[in-house]
N, C-alpha and C positions, 0 to 999 in steps of 0.2 A: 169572247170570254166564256169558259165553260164552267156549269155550275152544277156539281158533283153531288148528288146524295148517294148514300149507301144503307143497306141493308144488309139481316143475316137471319137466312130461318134456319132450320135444325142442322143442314150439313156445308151450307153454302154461305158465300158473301159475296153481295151484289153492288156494283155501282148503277146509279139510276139514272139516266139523261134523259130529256125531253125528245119525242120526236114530231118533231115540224110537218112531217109530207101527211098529204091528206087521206090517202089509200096506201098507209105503207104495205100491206098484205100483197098488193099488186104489181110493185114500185123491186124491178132487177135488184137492187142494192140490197136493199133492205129482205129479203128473201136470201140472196147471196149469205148476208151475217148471222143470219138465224140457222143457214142451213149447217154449219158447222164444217164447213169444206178445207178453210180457210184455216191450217194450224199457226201460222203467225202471227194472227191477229185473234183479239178478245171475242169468244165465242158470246152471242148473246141470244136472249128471247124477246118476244115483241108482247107486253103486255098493255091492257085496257083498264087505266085506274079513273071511274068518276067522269068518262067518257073522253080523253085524251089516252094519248100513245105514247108509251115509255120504250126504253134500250135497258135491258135489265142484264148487263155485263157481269158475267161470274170472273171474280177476280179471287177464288178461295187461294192459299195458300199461295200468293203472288207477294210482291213487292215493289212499289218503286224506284226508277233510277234516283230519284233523290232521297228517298230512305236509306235506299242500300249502301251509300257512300256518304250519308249523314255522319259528320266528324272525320273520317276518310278521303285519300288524294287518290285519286285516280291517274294510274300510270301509263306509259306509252301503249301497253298490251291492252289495256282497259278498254282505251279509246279506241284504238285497231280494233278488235272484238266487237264494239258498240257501233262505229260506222256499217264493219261488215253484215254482220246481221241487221241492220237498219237499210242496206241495199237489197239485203236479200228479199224481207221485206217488201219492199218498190217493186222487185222482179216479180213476185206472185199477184202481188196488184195488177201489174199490166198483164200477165196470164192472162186474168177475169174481167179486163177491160175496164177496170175501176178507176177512179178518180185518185192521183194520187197526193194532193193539196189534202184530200179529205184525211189522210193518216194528222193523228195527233202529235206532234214532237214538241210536248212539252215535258222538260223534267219528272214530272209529280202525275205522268200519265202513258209514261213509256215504263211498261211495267218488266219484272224478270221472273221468271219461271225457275224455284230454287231448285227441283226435283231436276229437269230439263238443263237446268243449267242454258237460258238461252232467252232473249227478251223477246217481248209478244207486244205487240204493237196497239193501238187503239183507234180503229176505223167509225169515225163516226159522218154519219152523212150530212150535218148541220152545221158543221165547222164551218167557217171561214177566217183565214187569216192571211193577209199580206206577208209578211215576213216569218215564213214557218219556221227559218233556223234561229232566230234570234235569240230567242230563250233559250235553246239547247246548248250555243254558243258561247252563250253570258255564263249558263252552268260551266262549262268544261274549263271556261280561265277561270271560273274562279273557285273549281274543287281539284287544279290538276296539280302533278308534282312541280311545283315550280323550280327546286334544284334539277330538271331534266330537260337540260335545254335543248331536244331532238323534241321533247314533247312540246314546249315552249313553241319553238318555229313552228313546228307546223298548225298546232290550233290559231297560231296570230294568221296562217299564211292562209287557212279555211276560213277564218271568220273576214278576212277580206273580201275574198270570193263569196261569200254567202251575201252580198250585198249585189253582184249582178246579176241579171235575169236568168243568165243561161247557165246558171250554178246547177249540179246533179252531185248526187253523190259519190257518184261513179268518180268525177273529179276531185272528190277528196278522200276516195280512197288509193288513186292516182298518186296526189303528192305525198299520202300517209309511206306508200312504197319506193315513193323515191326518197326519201327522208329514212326509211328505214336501210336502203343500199347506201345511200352516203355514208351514213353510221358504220354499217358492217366494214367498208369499206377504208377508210381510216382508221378500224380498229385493228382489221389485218396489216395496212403498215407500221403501227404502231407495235403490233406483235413482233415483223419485221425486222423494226429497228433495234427492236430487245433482243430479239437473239442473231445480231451482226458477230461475226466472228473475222478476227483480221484474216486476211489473206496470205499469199504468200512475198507480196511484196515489202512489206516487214521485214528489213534484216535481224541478221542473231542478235546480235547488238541489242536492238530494239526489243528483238523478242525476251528478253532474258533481264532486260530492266523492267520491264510489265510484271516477268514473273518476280521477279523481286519484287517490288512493289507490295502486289499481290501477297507476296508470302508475309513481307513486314507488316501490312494492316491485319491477313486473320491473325500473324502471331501475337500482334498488340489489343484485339480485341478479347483475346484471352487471358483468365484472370491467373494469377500465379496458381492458386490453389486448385483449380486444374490442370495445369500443366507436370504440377508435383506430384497429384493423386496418382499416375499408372505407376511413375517411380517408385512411391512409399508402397503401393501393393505390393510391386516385383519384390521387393526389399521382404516384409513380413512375409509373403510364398515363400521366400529361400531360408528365413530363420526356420520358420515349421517345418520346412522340409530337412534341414540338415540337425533339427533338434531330435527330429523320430526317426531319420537314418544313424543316429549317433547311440540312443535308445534300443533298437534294436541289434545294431551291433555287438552294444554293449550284454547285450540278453544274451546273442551266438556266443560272446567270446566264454564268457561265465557255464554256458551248455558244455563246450568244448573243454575245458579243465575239469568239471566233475564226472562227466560219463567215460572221458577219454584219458589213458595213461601217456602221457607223453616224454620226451626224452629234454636232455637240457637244452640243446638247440632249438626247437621245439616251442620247448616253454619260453625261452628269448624270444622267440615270435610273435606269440602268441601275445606277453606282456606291452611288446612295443604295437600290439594293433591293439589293444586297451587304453594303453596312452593317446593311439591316437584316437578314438572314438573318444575319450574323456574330453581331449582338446576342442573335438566337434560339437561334442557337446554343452562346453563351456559357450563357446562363440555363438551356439545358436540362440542359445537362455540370453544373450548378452544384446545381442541383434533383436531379442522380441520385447526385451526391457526397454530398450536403447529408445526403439519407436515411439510403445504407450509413453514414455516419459515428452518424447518428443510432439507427441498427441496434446497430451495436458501443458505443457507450453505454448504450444500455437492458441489453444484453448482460451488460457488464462492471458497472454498478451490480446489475441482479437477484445476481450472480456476487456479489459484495459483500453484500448484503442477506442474502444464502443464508448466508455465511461468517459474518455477523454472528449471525445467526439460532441456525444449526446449535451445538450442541456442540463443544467439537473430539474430535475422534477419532483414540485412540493407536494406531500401528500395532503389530503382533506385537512387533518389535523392540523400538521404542524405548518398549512398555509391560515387555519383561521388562530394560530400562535403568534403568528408574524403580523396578523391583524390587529389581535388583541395587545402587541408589545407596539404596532404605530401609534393605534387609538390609548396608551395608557395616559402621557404624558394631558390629555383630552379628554379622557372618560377615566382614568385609573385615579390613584392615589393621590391626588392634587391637594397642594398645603392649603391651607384657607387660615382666617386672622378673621375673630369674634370682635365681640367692639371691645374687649380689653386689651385687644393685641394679643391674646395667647395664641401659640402655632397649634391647631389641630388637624385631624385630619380624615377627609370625607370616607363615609364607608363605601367600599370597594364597590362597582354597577357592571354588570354582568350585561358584554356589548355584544347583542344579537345579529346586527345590520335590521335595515329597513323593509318595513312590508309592502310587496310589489303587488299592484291592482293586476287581478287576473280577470282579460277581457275571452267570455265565452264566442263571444259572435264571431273572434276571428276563427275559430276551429270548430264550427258550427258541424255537427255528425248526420247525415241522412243515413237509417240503414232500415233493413228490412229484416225482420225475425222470424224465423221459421217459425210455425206450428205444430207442424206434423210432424210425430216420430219417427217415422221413417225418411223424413227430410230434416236434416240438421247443418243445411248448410245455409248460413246469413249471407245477404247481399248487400253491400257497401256502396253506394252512391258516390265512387271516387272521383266521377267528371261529368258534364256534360255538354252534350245530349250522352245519358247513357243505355244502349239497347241490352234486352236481356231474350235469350233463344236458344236453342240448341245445334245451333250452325257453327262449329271453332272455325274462326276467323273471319267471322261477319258481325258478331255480336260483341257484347264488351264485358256478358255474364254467361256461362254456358251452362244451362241446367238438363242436363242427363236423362230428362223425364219422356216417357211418349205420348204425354198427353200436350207438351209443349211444342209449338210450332218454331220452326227454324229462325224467325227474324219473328217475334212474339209482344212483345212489347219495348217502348221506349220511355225513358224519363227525360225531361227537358225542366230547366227552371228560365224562369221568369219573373224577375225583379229579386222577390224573397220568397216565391212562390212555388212548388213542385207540379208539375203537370205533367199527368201519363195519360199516351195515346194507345190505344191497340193498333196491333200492325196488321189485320187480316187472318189473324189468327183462326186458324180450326178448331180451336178446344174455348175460346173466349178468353178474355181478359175480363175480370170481374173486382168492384167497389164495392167493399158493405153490403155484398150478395147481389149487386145489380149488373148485368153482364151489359158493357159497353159496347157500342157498334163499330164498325169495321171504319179506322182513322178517327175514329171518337177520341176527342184528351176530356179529359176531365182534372180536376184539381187537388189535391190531394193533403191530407191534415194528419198530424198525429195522434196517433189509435183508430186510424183507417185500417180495417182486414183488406189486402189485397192478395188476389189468387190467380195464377196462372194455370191453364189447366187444372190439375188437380193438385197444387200446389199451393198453399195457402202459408201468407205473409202478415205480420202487421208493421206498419210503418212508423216508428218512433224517433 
């Protein structure tokens, strides 16, 4: 069991392990981890507190695999990514003849590198553990996509094998590849059988009832009112156009009688192609009416069809009218009888409906309020755990600032209770002006200042 302190001086953050060996300055390993050879794994110092030996692992601007996928599924490519560099890993190990039981594979200690983009391992010489995949194992069924049933088999078919001795990684990166050709594989026949096209053994026959078919369903899938729409366009193109070839006709014919003397045959011409440009241009005015009129009938019937269709719908009003005429007979003018017997009659009571108890605690609000002017954006507590950073698509708040670190802080609640951790932030995460240490939660209350970088929030 590993028991983690951390720290944070001016530019760094430290996890702090115990070390056991009596002369680690002497001791191959332990000189190997300090020397900084090693980029896969957690570069460390060997410091002297109070006359014992520390591991003082710089984890600045890191994350762990179970922060980074806190509230998040991990998908097929995830785990691919995560085995592969977890081999890669093992391969530098044996490079340097290192022990490699000694690497750490627990969730909350197999870190990621956001810059890098790539996870860093934790070689710690004091470990011991019998069963190194268990924990990693138990994480991955129970953070991965479980509608991905390629992802599915194969974590069931490794976490088997992580139960025999002669289990490597190597072998589950093995069936992660064959599990990924099966896939590809049946997704190409599947491609296949979608784009089957008959052959030529189809007769005509055959062929030509297909295409019928074919033609009868797009044509029925189509609604009239497209089908009409290129006709009515063709229709109104040909009134406009035979309206302003009628129009201008009529303009020549009118040019040609005044400038021009002409004879009486002539003029017989000339009259009978005035008649007919009039005629054209009757038909065309007649063909652009015909339409708009035809327009505002389709109009006013769909309008109709809709009203017939629809429900009716009482407005605010005249549904608390139909209230007040159920409730009269109840609450209205009701005859009443004195002890004389005379009919009177009560005065009229103005029926409101009942006062409904409005319970706060179900819509109970967390949010966070800016301070700073130059920062006017609130952060609303819609879920949790909710993480806030400037990483889009790692975090659940993205604040745009450079004093904020990628994966920055997180909120979790707990019973009725809100609790922020820092995430290893480079800039601090800070309560009430007290800068928290690196995976520190603390508890949080309303009219707590809380300030991310140089971001400053109060929590109400």
């Amino acid at each position: 069991m590993i028991e983690a302190k951390y720290f944070r001086d001016y530019k760094h953050s430290y996890m702090i392990l115990p070390c056991k060996s009596a002369q680690p300055e002497k001791n191959y390993t332990c000189r190997l981890l300090t020397s900084g050879k090693l980029e896969e794994i957690l570069c460390c110092s060997l410091r002297h507190v109070n006359g014992a030996a520390y591991f003082y692992y710089d984890i600045s601007s890191r994350t762990t695999l179970e922060n980074l996928y806190r509230g998040r599924q991990l998908s097929f490519g995830n785990v691919k990514e995560l085995f592969g560099q977890l081999y890669e890993i093992y391969g530098r190990l044996g490079d340097y003849f290192m022990d490699e039981k000694k690497l750490v594979l627990l969730p909350e200690y197999i870190f990621y590198d956001l810059s890098q983009k790539k996870y860093i391992g934790l070689y710690y010489p004091d470990y011991e553990e019998d069963k190194p995949y268990e924990a990693l194992m138990d994480y991955l069924l129970e953070h991965m996509d479980s509608m991905d049933e390629r992802l599915a088999d194969v974590i069931y078919q490794i976490y088997e094998r992580t139960e025999e001795s002669t289990f490597s990684l190597c072998d589950a990166l093995r069936m992660i590849g064959e599990k990924e050709e099966i896939y590809v594989m049946k997704e190409a026949e599947t491609k296949k059988e979608a784009s089957f096209v008959p052959d030529s053994s189809f007769t005509s026959a055959e062929t030509l009832s297909l295409e019928d078919d074919f033609c009868f369903c797009s044509e029925s899938s189509e609604t009239e009112e497209k089908r009409e729409k290129p006709a009515s366009k063709k229709k109104n193109l040909f009134s406009v156009f035979l309206t302003g070839f009628s129009i201008l006709g009529i303009a020549g014919i009118a040019c040609v009688y005044k400038f021009y003397e002409l004879s009486d045959q002539e003029m017989t011409t000339l009259l009978g192609c005035g008649a007919l440009m009039g005629v054209c241009l009757f038909a065309g005015l007649a063909g652009l009416l015909r339409g708009g009129g035809k327009k505002e009938k389709k109009e006013k019937a769909a309008a109709l069809l809709q009203e017939e269709n629809d429900p009716p719908v009482l407005e605010a009003a005249s549904l608390e009218g139909v209230l007040f005429r159920e409730a009269e007979p109840q609450f209205g003018m009701s005859e009443t009888r004195d002890k004389n017997g005379a009919d009177t009659l009560e005065a009229e009571r103005e029926f409101c409906g009942n006062t409904v108890f409005f319970d706060h605690t179900r819509i109970a609000e967390y949010k966070l309020y800016a301070l700073d002017r130059r920062n006017k954006k609130h952060i609303e507590l819609t879920k949790f755990p909710y993480t806030i950073g400037k990483m889009a698509g790692c975090v659940d708040c993205v604040l745009a600032d450079d004093s904020v670190s990628r994966i920055h802080a997180r909120f979790e609640k707990e019973g009725n209770a809100i609790r922020l951790t820092d995430m290893n932030s480079t800039n601090g995460t800070y309560k009430n002006g007290l800068r928290l240490q690196p995976q520190e939660t603390v508890e949080i209350e309303p009219g707590d200042e809380i300030r991310f970088g140089n971001l400053n929030y109060c929590y109400r």
